[in-house]
C-alpha positions as CSV (number, residue, x, y, z in Angstrom):
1,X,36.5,-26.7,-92.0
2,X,34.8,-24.6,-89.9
3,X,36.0,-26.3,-86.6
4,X,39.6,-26.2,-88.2
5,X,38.8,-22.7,-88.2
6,X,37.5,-22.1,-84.5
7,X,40.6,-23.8,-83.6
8,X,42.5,-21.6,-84.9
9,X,40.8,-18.5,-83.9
10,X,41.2,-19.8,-80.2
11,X,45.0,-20.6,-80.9
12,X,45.5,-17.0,-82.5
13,X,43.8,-15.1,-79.4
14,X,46.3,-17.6,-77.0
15,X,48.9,-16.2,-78.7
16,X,48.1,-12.9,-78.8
17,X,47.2,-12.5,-75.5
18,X,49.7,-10.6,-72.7
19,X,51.9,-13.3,-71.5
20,X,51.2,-13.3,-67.2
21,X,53.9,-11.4,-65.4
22,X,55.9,-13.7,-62.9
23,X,56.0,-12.3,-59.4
24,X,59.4,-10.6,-58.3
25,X,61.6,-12.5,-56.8
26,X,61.8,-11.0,-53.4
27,X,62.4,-13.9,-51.1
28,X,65.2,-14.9,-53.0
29,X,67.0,-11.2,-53.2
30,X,66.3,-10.9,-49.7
31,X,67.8,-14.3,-48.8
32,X,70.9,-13.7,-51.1
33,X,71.3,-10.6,-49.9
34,X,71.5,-11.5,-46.5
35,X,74.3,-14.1,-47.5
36,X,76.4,-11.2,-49.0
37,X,75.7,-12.7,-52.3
38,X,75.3,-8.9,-53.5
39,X,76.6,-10.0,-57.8
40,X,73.7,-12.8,-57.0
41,X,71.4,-10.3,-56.1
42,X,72.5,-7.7,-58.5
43,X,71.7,-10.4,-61.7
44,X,68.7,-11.6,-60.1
45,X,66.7,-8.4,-60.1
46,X,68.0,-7.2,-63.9
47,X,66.4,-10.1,-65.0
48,X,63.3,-9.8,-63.2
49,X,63.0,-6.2,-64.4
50,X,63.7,-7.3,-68.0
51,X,61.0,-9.7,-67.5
52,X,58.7,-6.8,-66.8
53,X,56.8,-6.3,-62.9
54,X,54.3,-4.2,-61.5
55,X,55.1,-0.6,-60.3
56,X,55.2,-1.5,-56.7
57,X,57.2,-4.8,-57.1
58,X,59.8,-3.2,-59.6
59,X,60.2,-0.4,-56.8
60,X,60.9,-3.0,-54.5
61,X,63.4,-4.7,-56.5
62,X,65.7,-2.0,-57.4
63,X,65.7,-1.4,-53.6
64,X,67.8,-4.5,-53.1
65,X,69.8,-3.8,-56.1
66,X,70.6,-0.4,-54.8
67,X,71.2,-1.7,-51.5
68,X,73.7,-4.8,-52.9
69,X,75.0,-2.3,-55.2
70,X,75.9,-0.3,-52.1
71,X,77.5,-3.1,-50.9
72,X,80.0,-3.4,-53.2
73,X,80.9,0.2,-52.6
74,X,78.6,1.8,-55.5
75,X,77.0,4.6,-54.3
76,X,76.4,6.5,-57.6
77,X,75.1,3.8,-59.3
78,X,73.0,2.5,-56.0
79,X,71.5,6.0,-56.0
80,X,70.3,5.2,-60.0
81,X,69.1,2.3,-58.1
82,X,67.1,4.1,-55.8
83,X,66.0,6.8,-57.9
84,X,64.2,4.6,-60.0
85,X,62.3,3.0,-57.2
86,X,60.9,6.1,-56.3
87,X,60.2,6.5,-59.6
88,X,58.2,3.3,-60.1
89,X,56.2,4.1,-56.8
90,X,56.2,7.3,-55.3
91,X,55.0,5.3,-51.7
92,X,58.5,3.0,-51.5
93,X,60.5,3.0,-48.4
94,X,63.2,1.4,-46.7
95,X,63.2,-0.5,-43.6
96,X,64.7,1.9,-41.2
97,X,65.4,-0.7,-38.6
98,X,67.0,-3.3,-41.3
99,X,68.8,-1.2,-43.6
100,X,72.3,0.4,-43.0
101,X,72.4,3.9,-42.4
102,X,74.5,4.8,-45.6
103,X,71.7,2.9,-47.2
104,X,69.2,5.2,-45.9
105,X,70.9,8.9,-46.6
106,X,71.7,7.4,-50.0
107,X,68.0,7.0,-50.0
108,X,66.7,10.2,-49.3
109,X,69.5,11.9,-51.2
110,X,67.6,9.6,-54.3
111,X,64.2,10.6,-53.2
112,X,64.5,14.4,-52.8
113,X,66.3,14.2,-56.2
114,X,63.0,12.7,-58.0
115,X,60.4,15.4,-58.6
116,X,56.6,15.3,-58.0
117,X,53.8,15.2,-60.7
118,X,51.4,18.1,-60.5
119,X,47.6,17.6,-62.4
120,X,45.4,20.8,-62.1
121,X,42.2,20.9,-63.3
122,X,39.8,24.3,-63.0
123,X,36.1,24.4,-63.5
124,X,34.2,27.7,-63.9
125,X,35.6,28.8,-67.1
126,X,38.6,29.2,-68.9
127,X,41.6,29.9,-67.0
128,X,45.8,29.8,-67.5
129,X,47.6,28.1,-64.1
130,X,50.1,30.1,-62.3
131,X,52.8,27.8,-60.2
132,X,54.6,30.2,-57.6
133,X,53.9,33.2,-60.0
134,X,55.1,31.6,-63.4
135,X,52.6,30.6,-66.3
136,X,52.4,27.5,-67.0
137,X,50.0,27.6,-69.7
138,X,46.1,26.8,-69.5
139,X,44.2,24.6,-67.6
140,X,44.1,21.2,-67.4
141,X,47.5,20.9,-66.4
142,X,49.9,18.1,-65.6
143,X,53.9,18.6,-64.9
144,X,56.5,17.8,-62.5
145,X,58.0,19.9,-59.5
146,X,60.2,19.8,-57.1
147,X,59.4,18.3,-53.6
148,X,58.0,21.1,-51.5
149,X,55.3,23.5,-51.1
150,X,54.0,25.4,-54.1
151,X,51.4,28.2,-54.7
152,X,48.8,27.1,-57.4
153,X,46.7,29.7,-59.1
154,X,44.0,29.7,-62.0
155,X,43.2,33.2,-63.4
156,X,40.0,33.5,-65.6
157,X,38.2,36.2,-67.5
158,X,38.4,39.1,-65.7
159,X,38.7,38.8,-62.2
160,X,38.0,35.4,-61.9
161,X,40.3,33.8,-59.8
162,X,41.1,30.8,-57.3
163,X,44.2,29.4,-56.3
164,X,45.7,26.8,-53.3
165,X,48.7,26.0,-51.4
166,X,49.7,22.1,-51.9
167,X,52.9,20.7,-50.6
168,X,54.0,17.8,-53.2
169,X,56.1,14.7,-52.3
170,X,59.0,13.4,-54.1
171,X,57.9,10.5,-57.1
172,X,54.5,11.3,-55.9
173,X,51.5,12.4,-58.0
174,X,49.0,15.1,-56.8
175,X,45.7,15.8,-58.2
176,X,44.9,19.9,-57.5
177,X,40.9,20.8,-58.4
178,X,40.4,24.9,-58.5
179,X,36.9,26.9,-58.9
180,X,37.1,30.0,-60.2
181,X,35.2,32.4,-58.4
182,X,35.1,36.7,-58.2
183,X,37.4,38.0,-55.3
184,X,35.2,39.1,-52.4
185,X,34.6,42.6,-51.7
186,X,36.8,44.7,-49.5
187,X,35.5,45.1,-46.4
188,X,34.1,48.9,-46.0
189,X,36.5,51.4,-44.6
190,X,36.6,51.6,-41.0
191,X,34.6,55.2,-39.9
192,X,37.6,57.0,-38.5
193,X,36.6,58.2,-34.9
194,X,36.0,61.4,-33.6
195,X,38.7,62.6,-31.8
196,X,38.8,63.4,-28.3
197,X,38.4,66.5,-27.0
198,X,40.6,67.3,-24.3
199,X,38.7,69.2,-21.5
200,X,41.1,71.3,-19.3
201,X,39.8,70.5,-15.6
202,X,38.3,72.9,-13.6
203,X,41.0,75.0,-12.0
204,X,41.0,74.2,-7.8
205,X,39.8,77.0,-5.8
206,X,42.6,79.3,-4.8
207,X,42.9,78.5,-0.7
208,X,41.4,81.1,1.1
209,X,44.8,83.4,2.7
210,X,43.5,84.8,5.9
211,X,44.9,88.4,5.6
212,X,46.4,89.9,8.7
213,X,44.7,92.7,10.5
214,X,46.1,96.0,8.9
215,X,48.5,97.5,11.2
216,X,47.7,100.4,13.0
217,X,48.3,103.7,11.0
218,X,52.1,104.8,11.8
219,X,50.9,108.5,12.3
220,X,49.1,107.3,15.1
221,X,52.0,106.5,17.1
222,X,53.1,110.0,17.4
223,X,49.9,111.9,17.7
224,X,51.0,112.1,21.3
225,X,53.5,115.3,19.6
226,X,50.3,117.4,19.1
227,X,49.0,117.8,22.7
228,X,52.6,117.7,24.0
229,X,53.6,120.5,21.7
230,X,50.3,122.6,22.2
231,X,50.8,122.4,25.8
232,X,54.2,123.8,25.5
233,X,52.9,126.3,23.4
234,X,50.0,127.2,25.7
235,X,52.3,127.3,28.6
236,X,54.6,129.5,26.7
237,X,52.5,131.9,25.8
238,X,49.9,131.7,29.1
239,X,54.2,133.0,30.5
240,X,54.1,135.9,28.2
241,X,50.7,137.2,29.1
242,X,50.9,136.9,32.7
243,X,54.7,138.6,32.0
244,X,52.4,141.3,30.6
245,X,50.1,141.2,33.5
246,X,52.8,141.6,35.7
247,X,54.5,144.5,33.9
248,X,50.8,146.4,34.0
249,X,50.4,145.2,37.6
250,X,53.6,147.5,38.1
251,X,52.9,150.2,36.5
252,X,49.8,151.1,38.7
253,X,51.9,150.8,41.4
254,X,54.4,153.4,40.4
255,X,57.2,151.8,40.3
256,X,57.7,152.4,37.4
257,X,57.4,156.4,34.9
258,X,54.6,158.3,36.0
259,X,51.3,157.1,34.1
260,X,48.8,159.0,31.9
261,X,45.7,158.5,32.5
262,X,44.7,156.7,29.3
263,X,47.8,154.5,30.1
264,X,46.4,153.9,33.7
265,X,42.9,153.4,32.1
266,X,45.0,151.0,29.8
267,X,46.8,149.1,32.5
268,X,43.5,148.9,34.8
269,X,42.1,146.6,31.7
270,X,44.6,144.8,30.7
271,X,46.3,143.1,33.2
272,X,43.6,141.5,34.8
273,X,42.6,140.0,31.5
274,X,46.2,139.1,30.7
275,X,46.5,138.0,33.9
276,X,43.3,135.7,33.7
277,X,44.6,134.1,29.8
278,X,47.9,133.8,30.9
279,X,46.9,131.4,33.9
280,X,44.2,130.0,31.5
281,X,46.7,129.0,28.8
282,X,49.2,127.5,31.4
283,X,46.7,125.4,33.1
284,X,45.0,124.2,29.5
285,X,49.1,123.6,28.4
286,X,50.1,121.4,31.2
287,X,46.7,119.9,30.6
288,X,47.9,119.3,27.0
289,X,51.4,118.4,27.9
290,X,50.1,115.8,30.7
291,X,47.7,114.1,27.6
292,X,50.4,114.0,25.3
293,X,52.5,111.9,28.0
294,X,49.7,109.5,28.8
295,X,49.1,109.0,24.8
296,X,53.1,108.2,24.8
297,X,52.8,106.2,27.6
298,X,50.2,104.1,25.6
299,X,51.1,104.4,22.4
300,X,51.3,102.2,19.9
301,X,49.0,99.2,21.0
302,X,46.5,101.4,22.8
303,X,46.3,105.1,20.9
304,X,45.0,107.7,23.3
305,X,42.4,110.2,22.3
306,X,42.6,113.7,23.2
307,X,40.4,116.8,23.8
308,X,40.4,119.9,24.9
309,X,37.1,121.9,25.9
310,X,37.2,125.8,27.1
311,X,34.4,127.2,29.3
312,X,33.3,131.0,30.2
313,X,35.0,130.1,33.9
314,X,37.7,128.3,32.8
315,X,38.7,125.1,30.7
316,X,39.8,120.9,31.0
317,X,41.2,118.3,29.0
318,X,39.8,115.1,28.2
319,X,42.0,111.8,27.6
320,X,40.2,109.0,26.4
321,X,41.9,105.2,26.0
322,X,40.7,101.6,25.9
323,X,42.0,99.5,28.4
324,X,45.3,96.9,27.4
């Protein structure tokens, strides 16, 4: 009974357990598809995926039922095709050098079609996960994105924070880990900087203007007039007293009316001394007109000097003047 019983329980667990899973048929699809068997190939990997395969052999079955399917001029149904490879294993690709190139934009059309899976987990705290600024509820997190580049960020208590960059690829899963941390301090303020002060440079010296010599006073260009005129004057009146001299002179000698004797007395006196200035002012006049000349004659580079001088017997001029 009891070996009966062992029997059994050995039968049972037979039974019970998973059934092996028969390796894809790749050789086959390949070959058939080669032929241009693409129904053939089509049947073959339904039945293979009924059957039940791994993740990375069912990926690469449907890529020869996409591609046959694509042979028969399917393209909506080969993208399904391909779709769900990418599904099945995010790492599947087509051989770029084997497969047609309808086959391979068909392909990418499929694969940027098939979103990414996300998983963020945050340590540090409590925290909600922000995906290119949109709550996505808290942390840990798994969903699915489109292929591309995404901004993940976990906000905590207060000003706990963290957050990353990750770029995702199509059918592919990406594991995102995030430590929340406090922001660092701003960095202190820049000191603004005094401000120049503009110093106005010391003004050149003026140039130094050599100043002409003064001209010579105009005046003393016609101070030849003075002992020109004088002497005129002198010799005018040195005429009128020897006139008088003369008209004495004649009355003495009775040429003239009969003479008193106070008026002889007078004429006795008189015309000797009128007779003596009158010569004296002619000879000091023609002194002064003869200066006058010689200052003209020098005048204006080299002004003349004049000066007269009168002595108990008789008189002179003097006419000083530097050399040209």
């Amino acid at each position: 009974m009891t070996r009966a019983l062992a029997l059994g329980c050995v039968l049972w667990a037979a039974a019970a357990a998973p059934a092996p899973k028969k390796p894809a048929p790749l050789a086959e699809l390949k070959k058939d598809f080669a032929a241009g068997e693409f129904e053939r190939v089509i049947k073959k990997a339904d039945a293979a995926l009924k059957a039940g395969l791994e993740p990375q052999d069912a990926a690469q079955v449907q890529l020869w039922r996409g591609q046959a399917l694509l042979g028969l001029g399917k393209e909506a149904q080969a993208r399904g095709a391909f779709t769900s490879a990418v599904e099945a294993w995010g790492e599947v690709e087509l051989d770029v050098q084997r497969a047609s190139p309808d086959a391979l934009r068909v392909f990418e059309q499929a694969r940027a079609a098939v979103p990414a899976t996300l998983e963020v987990t945050v340590s540090g705290g409590e925290a909600t996960v922000h995906i290119d600024g949109k709550d996505f509820g808290p942390a840990p997190l798994v969903t699915q994105l489109a292929s591309g580049s995404h901004l993940v960020e976990a906000r905590g208590a207060g000003e706990l924070r963290a957050k990353s960059e990750v770029v995702l690829q199509p059918g592919r899963r990406r594991q995102v880990e995030l430590q929340l941390q406090l922001p660092p301090p701003p960095p202190p303020e820049p000191k603004p900087e005094p401000e120049p002060v503009a110093v106005a440079p010391a003004p050149a010296p003026a140039p130094k203007i050599e100043q002409p010599a003064p001209p010579p006073p105009q005046g003393s260009s016609k101070l030849w007039l003075a002992p020109l005129g004088g002497g005129v004057v002198l010799g005018v009146v040195g005429g009128v007293l020897l006139w008088q001299a003369r008209v004495a002179y004649d009355a003495l000698n009775g040429s003239g009316p009969a003479l008193s004797a106070e008026e002889e007395a007078s004429a006795l006196r008189n015309g000797p001394t009128f007779q003596s200035l009158g010569w004296l002012a002619i000879g000091v006049g023609a002194a002064a007109a003869v200066t006058g000349v010689v200052m003209l004659a020098l005048a204006p580079s080299s002004p003349a000097q004049a000066s007269v001088f009168v002595t108990p017997g008789g008189g002179g001029v003097m006419v000083t003047a530097p050399l040209p």
